[in-house]
CHARMM-style PDB file with segment names, atoms N, HN, CA, C and O in Angstrom:
ATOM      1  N   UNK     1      81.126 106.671 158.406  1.00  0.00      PROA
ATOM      2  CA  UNK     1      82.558 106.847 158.534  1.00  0.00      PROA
ATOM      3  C   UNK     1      83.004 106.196 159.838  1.00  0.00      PROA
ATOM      4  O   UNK     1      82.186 106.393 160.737  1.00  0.00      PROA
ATOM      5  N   UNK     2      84.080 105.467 160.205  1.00  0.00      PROA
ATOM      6  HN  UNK     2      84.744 105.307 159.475  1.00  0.00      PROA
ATOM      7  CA  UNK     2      84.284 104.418 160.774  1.00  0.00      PROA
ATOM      8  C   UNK     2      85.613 105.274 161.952  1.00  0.00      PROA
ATOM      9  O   UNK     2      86.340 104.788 162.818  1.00  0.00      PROA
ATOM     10  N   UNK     3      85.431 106.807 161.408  1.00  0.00      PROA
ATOM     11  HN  UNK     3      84.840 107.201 160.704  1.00  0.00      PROA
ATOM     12  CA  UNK     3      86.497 106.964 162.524  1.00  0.00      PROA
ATOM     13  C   UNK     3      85.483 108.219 163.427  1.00  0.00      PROA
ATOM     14  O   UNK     3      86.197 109.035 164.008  1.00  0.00      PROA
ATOM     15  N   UNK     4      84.953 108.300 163.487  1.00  0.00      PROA
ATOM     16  HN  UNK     4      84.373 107.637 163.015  1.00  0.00      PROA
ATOM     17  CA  UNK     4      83.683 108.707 164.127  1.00  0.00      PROA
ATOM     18  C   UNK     4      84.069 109.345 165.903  1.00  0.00      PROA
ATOM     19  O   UNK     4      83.560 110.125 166.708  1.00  0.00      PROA
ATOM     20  N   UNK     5      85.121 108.552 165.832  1.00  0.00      PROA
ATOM     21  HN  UNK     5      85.534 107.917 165.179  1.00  0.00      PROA
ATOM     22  CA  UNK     5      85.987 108.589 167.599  1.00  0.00      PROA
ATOM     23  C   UNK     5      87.204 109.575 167.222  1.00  0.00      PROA
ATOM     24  O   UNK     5      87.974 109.581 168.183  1.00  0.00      PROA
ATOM     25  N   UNK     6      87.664 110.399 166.205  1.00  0.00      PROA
ATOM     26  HN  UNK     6      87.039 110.394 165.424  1.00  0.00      PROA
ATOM     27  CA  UNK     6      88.479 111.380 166.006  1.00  0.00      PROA
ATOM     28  C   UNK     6      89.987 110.706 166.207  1.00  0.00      PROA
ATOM     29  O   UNK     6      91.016 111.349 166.419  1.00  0.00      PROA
ATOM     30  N   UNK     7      89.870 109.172 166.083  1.00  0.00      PROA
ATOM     31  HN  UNK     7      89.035 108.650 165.911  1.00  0.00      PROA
ATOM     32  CA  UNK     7      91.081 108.621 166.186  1.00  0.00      PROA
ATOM     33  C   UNK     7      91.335 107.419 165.224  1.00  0.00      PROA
ATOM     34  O   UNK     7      90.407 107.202 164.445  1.00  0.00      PROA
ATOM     35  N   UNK     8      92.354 106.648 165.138  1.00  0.00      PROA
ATOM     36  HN  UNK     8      93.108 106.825 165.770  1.00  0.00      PROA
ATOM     37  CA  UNK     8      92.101 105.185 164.833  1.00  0.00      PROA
ATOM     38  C   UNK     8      91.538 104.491 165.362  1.00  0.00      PROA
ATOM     39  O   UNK     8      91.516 104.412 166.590  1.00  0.00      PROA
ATOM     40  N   UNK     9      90.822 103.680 164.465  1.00  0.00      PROA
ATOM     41  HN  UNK     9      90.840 103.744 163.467  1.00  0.00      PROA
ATOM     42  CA  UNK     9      90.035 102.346 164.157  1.00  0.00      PROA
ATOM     43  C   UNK     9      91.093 101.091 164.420  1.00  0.00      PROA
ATOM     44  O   UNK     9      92.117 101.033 163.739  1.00  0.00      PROA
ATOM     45  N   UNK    10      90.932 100.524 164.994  1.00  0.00      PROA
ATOM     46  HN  UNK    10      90.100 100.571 165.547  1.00  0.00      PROA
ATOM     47  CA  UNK    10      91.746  99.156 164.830  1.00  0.00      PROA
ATOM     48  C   UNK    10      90.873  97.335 164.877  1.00  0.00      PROA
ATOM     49  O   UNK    10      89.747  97.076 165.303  1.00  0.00      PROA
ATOM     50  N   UNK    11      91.607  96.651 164.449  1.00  0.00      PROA
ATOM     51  HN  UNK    11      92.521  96.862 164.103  1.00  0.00      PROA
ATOM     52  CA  UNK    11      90.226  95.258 164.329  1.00  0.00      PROA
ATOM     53  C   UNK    11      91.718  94.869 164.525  1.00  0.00      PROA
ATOM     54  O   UNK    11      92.749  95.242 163.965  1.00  0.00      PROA
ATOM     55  N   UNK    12      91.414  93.827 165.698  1.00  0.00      PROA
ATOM     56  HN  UNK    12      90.577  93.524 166.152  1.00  0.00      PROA
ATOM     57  CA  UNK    12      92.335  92.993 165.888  1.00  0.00      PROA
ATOM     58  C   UNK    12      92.512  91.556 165.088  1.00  0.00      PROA
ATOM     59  O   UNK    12      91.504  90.929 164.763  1.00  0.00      PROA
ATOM     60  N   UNK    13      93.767  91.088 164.802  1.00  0.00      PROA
ATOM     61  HN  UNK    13      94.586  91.597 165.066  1.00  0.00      PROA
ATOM     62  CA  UNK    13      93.475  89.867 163.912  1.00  0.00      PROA
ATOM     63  C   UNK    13      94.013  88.445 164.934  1.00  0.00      PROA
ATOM     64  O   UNK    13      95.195  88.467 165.278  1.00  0.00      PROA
ATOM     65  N   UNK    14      93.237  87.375 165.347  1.00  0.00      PROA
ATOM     66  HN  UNK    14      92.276  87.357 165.068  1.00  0.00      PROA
ATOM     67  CA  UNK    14      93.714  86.154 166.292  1.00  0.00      PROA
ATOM     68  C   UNK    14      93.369  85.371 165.538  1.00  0.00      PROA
ATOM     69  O   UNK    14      92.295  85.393 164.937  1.00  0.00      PROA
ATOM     70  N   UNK    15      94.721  84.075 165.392  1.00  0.00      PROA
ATOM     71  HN  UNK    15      95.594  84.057 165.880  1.00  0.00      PROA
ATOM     72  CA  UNK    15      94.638  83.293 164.788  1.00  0.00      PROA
ATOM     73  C   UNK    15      93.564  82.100 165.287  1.00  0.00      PROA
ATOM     74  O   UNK    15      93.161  81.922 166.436  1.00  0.00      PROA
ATOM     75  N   UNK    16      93.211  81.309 164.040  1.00  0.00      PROA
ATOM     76  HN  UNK    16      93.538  81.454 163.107  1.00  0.00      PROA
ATOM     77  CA  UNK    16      92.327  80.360 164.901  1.00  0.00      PROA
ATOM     78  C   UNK    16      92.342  79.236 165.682  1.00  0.00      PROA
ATOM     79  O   UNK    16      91.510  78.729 166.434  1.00  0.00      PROA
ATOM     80  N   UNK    17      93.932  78.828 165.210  1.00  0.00      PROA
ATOM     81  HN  UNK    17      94.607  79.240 164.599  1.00  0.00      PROA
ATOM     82  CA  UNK    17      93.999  77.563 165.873  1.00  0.00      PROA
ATOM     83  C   UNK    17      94.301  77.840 167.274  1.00  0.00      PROA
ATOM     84  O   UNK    17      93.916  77.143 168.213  1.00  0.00      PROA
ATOM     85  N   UNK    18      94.989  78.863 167.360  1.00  0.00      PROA
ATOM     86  HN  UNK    18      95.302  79.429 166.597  1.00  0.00      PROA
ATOM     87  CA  UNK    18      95.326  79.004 169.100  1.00  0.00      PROA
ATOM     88  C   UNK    18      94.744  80.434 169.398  1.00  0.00      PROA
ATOM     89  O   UNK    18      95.161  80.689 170.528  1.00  0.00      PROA
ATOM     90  N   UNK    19      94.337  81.010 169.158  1.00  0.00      PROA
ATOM     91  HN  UNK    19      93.998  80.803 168.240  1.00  0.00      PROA
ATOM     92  CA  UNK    19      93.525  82.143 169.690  1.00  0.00      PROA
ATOM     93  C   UNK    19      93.946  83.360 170.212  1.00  0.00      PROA
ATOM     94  O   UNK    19      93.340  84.215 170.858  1.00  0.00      PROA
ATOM     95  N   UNK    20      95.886  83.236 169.543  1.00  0.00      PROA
ATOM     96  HN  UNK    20      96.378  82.541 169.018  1.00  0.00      PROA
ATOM     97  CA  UNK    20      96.343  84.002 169.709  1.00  0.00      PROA
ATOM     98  C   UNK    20      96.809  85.580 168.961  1.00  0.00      PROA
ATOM     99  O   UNK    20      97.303  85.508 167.836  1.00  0.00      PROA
ATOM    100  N   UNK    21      96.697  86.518 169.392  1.00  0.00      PROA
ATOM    101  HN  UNK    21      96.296  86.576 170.306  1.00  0.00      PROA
ATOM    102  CA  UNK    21      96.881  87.374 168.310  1.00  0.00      PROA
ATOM    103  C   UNK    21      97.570  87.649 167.515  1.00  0.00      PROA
ATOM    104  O   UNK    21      98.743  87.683 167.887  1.00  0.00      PROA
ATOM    105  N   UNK    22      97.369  87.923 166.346  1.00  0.00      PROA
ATOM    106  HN  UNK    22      96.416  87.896 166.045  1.00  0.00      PROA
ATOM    107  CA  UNK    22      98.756  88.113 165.020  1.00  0.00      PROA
ATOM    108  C   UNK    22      99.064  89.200 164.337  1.00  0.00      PROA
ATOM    109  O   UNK    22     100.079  89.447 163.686  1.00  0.00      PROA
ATOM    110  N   UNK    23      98.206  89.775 164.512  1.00  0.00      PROA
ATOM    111  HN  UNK    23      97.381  89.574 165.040  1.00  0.00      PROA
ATOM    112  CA  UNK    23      97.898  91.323 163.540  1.00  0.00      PROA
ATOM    113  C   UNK    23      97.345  92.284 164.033  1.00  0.00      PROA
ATOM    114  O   UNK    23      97.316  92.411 165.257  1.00  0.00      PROA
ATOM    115  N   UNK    24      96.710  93.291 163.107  1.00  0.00      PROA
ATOM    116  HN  UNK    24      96.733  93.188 162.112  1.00  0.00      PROA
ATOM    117  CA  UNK    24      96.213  94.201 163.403  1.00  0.00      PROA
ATOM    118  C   UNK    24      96.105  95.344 161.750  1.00  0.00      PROA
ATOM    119  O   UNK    24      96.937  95.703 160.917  1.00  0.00      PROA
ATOM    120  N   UNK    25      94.487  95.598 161.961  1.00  0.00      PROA
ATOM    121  HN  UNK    25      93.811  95.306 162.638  1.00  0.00      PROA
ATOM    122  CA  UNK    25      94.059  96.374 160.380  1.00  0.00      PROA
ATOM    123  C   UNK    25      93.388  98.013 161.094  1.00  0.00      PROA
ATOM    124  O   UNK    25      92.448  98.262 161.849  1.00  0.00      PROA
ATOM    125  N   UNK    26      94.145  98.639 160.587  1.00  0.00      PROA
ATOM    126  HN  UNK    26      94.909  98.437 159.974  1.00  0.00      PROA
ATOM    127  CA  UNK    26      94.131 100.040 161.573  1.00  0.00      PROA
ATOM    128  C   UNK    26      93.565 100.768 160.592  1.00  0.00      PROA
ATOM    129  O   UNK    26      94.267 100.769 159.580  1.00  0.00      PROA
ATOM    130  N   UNK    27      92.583 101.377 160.498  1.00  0.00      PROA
ATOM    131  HN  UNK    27      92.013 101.375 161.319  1.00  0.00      PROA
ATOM    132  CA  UNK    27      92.000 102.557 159.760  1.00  0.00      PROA
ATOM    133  C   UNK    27      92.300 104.192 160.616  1.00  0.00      PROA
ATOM    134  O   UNK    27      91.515 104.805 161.340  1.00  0.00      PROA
ATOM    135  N   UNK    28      93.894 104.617 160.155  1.00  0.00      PROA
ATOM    136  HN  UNK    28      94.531 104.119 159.567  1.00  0.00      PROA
ATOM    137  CA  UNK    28      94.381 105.923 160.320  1.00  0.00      PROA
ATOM    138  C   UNK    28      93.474 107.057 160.181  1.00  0.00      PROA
ATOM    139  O   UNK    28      93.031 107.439 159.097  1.00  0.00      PROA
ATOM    140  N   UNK    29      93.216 107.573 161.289  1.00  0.00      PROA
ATOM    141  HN  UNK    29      93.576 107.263 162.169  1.00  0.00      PROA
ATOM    142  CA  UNK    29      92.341 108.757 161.206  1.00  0.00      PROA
ATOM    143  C   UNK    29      93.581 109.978 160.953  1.00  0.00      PROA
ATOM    144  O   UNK    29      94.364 110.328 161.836  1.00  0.00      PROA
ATOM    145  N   UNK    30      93.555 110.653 159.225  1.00  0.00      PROA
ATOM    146  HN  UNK    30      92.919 110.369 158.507  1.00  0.00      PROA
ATOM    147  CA  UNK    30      93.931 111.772 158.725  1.00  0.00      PROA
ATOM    148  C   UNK    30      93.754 113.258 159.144  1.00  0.00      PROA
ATOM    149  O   UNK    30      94.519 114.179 158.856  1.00  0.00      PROA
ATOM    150  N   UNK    31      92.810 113.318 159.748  1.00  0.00      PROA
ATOM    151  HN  UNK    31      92.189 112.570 159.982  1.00  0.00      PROA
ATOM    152  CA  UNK    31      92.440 114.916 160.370  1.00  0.00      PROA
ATOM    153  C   UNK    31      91.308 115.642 159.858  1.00  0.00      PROA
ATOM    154  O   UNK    31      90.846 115.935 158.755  1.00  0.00      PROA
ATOM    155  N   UNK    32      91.186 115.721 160.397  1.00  0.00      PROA
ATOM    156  HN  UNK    32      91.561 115.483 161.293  1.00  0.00      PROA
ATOM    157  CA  UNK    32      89.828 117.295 160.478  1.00  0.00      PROA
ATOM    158  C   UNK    32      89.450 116.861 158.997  1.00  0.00      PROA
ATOM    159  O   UNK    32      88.825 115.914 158.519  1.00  0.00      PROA
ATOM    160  N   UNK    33      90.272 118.258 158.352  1.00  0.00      PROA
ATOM    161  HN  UNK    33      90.779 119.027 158.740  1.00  0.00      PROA
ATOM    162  CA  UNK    33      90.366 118.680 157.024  1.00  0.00      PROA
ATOM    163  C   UNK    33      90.230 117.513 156.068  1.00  0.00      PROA
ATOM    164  O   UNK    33      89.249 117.317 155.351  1.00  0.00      PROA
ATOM    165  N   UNK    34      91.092 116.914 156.119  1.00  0.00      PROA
ATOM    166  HN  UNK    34      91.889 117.073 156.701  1.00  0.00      PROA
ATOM    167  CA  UNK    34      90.785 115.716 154.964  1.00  0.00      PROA
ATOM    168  C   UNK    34      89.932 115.153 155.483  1.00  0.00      PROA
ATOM    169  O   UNK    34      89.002 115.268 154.685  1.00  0.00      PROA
ATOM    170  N   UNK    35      89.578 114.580 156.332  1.00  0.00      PROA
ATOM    171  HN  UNK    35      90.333 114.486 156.981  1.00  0.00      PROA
ATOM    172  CA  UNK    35      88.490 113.568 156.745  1.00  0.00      PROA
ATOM    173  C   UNK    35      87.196 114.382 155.993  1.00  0.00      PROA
ATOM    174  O   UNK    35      86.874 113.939 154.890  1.00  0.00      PROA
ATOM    175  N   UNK    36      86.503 115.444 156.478  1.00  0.00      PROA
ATOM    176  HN  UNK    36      86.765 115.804 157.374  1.00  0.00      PROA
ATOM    177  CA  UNK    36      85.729 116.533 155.584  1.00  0.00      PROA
ATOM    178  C   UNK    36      85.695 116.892 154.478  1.00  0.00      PROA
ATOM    179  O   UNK    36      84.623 117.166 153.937  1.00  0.00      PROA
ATOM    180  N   UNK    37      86.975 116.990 153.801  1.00  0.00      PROA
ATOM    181  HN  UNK    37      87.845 116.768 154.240  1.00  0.00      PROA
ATOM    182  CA  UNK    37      86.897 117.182 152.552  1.00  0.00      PROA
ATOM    183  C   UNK    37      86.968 116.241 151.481  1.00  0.00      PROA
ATOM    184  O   UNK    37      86.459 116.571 150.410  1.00  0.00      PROA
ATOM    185  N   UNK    38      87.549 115.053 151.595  1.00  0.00      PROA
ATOM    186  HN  UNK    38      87.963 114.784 152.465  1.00  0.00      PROA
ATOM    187  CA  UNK    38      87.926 113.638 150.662  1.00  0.00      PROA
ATOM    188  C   UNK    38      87.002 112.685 151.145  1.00  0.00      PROA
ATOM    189  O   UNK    38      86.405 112.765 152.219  1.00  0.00      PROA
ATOM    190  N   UNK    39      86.873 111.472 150.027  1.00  0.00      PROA
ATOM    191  HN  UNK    39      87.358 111.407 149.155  1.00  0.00      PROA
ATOM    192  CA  UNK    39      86.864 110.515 150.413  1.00  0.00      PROA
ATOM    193  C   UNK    39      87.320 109.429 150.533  1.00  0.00      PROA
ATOM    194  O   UNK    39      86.806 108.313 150.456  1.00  0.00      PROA
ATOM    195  N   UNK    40      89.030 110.004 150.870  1.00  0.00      PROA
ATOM    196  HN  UNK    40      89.447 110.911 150.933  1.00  0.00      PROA
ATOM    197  CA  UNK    40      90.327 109.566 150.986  1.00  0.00      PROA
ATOM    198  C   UNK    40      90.741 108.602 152.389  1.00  0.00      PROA
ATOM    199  O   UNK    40      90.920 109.214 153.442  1.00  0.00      PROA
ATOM    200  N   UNK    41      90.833 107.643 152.380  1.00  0.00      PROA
ATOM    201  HN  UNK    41      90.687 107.146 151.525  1.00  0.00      PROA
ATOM    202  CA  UNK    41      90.955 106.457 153.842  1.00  0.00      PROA
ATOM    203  C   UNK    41      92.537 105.895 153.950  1.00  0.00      PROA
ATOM    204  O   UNK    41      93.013 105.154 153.090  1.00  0.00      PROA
ATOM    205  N   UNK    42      93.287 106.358 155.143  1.00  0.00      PROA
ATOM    206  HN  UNK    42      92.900 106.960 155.842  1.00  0.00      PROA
ATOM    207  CA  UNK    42      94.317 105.340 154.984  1.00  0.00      PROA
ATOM    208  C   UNK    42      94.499 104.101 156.016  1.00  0.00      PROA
ATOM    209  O   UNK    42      94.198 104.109 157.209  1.00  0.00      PROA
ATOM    210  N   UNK    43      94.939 103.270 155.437  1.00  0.00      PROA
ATOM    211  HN  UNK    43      95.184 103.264 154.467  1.00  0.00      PROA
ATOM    212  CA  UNK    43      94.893 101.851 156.323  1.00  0.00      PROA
ATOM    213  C   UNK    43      96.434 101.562 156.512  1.00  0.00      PROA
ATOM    214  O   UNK    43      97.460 101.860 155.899  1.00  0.00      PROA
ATOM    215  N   UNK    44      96.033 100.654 157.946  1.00  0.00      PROA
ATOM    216  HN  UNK    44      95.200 100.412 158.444  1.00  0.00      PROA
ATOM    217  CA  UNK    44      97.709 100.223 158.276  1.00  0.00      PROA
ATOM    218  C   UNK    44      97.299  98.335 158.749  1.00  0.00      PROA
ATOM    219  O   UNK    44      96.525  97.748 159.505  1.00  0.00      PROA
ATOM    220  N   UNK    45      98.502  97.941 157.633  1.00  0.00      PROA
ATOM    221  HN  UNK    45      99.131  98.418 157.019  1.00  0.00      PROA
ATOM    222  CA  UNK    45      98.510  96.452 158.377  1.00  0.00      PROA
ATOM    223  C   UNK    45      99.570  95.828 159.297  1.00  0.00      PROA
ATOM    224  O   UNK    45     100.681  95.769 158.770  1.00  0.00      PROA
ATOM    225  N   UNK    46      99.496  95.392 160.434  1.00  0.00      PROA
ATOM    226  HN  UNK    46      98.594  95.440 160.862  1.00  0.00      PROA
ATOM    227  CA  UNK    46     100.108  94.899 161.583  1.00  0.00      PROA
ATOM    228  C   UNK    46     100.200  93.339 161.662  1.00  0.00      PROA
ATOM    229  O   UNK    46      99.360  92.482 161.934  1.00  0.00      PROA
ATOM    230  N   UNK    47     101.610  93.278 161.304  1.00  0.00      PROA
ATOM    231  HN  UNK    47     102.292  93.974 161.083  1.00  0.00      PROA
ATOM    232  CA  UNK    47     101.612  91.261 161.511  1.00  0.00      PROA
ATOM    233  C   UNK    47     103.398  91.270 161.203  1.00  0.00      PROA
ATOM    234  O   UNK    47     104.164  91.822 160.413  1.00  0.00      PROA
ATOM    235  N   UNK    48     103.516  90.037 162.666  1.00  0.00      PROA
ATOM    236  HN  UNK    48     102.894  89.589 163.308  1.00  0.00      PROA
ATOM    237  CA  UNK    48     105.097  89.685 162.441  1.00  0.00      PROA
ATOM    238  C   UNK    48     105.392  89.250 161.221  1.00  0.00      PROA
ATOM    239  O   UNK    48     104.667  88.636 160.439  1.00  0.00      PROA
ATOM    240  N   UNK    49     106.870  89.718 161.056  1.00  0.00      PROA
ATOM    241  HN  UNK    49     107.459  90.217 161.691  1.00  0.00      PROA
ATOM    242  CA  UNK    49     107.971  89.722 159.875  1.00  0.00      PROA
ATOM    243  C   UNK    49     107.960  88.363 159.705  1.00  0.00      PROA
ATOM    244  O   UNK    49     107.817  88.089 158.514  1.00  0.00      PROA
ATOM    245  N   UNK    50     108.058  87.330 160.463  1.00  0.00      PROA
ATOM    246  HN  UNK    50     108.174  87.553 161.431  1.00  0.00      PROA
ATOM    247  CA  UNK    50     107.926  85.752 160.304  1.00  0.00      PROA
ATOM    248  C   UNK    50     106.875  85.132 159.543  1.00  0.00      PROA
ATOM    249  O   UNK    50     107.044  84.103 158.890  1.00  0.00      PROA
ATOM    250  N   UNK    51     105.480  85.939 159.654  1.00  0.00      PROA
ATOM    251  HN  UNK    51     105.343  86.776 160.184  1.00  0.00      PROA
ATOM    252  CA  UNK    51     104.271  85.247 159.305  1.00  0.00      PROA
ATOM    253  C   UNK    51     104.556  84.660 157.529  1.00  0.00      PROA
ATOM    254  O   UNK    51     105.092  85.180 156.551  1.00  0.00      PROA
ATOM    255  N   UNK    52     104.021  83.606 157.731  1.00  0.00      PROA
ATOM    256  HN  UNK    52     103.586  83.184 158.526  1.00  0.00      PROA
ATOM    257  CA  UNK    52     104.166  83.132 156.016  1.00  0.00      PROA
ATOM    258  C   UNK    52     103.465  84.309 154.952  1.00  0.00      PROA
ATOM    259  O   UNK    52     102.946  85.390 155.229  1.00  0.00      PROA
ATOM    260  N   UNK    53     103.620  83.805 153.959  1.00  0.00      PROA
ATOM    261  HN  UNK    53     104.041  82.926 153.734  1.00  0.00      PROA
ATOM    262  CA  UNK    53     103.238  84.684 152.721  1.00  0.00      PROA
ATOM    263  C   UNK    53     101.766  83.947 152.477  1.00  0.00      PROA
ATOM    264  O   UNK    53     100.910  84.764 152.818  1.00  0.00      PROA
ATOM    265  N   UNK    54     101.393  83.211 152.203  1.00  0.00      PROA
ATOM    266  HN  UNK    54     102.088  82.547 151.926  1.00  0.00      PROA
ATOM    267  CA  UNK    54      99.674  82.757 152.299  1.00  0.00      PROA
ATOM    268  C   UNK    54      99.051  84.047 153.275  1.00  0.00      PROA
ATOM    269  O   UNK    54      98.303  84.958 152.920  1.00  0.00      PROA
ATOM    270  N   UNK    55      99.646  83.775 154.638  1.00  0.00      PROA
ATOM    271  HN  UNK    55     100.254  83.035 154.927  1.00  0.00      PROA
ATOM    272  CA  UNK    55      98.855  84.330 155.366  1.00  0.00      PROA
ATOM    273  C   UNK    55      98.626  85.645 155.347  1.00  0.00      PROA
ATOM    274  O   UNK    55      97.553  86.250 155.358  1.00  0.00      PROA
ATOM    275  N   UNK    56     100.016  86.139 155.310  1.00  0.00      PROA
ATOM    276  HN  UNK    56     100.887  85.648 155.302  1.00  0.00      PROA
ATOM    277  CA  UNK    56      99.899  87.706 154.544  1.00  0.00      PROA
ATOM    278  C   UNK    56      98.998  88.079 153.516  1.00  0.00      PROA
ATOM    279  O   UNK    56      98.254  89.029 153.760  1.00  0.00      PROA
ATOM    280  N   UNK    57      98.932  87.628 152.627  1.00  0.00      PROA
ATOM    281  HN  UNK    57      99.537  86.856 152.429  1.00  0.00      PROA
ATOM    282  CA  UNK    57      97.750  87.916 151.547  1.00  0.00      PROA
ATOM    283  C   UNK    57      96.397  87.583 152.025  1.00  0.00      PROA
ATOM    284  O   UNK    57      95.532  88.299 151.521  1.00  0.00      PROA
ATOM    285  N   UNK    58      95.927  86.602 152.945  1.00  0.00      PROA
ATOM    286  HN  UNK    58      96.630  86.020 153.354  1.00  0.00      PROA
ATOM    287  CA  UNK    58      95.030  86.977 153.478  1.00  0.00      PROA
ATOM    288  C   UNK    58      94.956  88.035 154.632  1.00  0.00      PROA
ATOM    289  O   UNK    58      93.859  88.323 155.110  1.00  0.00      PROA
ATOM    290  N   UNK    59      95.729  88.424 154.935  1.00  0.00      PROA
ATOM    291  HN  UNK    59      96.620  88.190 154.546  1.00  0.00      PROA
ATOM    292  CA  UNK    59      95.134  89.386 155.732  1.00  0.00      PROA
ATOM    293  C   UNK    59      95.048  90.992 155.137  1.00  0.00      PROA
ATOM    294  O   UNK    59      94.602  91.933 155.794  1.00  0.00      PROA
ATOM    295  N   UNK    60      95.573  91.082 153.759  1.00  0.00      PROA
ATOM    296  HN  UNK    60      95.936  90.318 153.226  1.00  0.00      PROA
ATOM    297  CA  UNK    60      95.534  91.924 152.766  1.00  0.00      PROA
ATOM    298  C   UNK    60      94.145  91.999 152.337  1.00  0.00      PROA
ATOM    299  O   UNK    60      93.392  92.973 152.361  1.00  0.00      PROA
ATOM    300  N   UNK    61      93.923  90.746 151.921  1.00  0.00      PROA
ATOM    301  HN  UNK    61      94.535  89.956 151.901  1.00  0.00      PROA
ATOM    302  CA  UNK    61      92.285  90.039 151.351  1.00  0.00      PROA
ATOM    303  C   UNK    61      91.573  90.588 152.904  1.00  0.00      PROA
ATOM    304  O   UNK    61      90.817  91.425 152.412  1.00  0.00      PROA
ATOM    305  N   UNK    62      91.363  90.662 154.090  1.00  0.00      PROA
ATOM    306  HN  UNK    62      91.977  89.982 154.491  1.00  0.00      PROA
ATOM    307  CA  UNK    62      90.386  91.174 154.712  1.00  0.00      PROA
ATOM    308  C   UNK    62      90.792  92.394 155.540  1.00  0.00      PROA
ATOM    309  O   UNK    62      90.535  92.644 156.717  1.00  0.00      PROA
ATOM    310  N   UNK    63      91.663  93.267 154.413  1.00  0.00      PROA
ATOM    311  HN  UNK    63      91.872  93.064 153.457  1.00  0.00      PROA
ATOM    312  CA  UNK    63      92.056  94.613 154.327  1.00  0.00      PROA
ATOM    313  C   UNK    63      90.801  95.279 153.522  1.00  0.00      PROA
ATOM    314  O   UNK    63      90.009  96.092 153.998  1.00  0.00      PROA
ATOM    315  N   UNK    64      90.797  94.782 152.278  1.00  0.00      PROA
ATOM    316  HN  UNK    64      91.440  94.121 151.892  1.00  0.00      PROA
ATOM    317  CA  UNK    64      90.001  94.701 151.131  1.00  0.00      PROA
ATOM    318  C   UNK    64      88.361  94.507 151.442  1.00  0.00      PROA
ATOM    319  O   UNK    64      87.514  95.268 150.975  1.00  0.00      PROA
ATOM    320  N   UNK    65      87.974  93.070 152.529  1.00  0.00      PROA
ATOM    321  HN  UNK    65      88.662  92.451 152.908  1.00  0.00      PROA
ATOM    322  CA  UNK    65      86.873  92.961 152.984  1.00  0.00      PROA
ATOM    323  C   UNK    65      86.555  93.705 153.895  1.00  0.00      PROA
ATOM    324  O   UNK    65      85.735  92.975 154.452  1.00  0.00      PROA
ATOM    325  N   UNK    66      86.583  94.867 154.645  1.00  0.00      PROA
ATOM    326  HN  UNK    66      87.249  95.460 154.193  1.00  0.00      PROA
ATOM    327  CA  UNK    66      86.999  95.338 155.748  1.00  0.00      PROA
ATOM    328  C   UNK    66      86.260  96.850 154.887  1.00  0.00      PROA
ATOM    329  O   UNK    66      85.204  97.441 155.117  1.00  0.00      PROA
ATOM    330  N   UNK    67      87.170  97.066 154.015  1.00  0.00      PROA
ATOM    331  HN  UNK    67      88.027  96.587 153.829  1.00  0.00      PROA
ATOM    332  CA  UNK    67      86.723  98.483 153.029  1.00  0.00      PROA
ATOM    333  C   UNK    67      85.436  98.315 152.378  1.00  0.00      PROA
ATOM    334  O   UNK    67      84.567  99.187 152.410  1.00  0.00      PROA
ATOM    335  N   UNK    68      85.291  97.030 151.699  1.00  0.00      PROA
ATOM    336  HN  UNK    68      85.997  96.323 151.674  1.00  0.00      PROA
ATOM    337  CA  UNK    68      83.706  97.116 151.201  1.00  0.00      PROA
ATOM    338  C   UNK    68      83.012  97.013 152.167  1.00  0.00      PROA
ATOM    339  O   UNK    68      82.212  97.930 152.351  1.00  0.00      PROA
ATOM    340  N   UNK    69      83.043  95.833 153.186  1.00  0.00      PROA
ATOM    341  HN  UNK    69      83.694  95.089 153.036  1.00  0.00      PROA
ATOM    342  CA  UNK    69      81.907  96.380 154.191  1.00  0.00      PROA
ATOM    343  C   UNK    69      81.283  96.860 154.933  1.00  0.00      PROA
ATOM    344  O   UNK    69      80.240  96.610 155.536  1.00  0.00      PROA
ATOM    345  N   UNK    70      82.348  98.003 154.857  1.00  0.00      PROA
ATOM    346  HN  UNK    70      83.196  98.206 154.367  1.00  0.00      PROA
ATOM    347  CA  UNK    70      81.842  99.390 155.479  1.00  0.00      PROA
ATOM    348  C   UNK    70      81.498 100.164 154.808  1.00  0.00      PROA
ATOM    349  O   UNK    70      80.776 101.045 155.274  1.00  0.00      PROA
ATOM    350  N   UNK    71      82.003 100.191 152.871  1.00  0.00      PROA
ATOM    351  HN  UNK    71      82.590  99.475 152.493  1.00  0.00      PROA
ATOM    352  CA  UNK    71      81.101 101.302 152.550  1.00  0.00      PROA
ATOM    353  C   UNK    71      82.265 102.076 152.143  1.00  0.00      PROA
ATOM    354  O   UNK    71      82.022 102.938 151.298  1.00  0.00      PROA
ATOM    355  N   UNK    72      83.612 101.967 152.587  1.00  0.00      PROA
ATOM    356  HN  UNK    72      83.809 101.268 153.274  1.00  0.00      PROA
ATOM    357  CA  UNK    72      84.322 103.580 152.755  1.00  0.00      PROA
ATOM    358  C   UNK    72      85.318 103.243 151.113  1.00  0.00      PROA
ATOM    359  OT1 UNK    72      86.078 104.101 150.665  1.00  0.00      PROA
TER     360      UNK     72
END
């Protein structure tokens, strides 16, 4: 379980050509109770209102990669 720190998870997202940051894929730590009882995960995605639509879907797409390769 990836929130292990009793808080959010965050993975920062920097673009490649300039190395600047654009995003952000936050795995919301729910609490106690649910965290213990479900195996219920909520995620938050972070990226300016400007960013194109390609790019948006990829960063949806390693929303997605992000969940399988952890398992959760």
């Amino acid at each position: 379980m990836p929130c292990f720190n009793w808080g959010d998870v965050d993975y920062p997202i920097y673009s490649a050509l300039d190395g600047q940051r654009m995003g952000k894929i936050t795995i919301q730590w729910s609490g106690l109770g649910r965290e213990w009882m479900t195996d219920a995960n909520h995620f938050g995605i972070t990226f300016p209102a400007e960013l194109d639509v390609p790019m948006k879907a990829v960063l949806m797409g390693a929303c997605f990669l992000i969940v399988s390769a952890l398992g959760l």
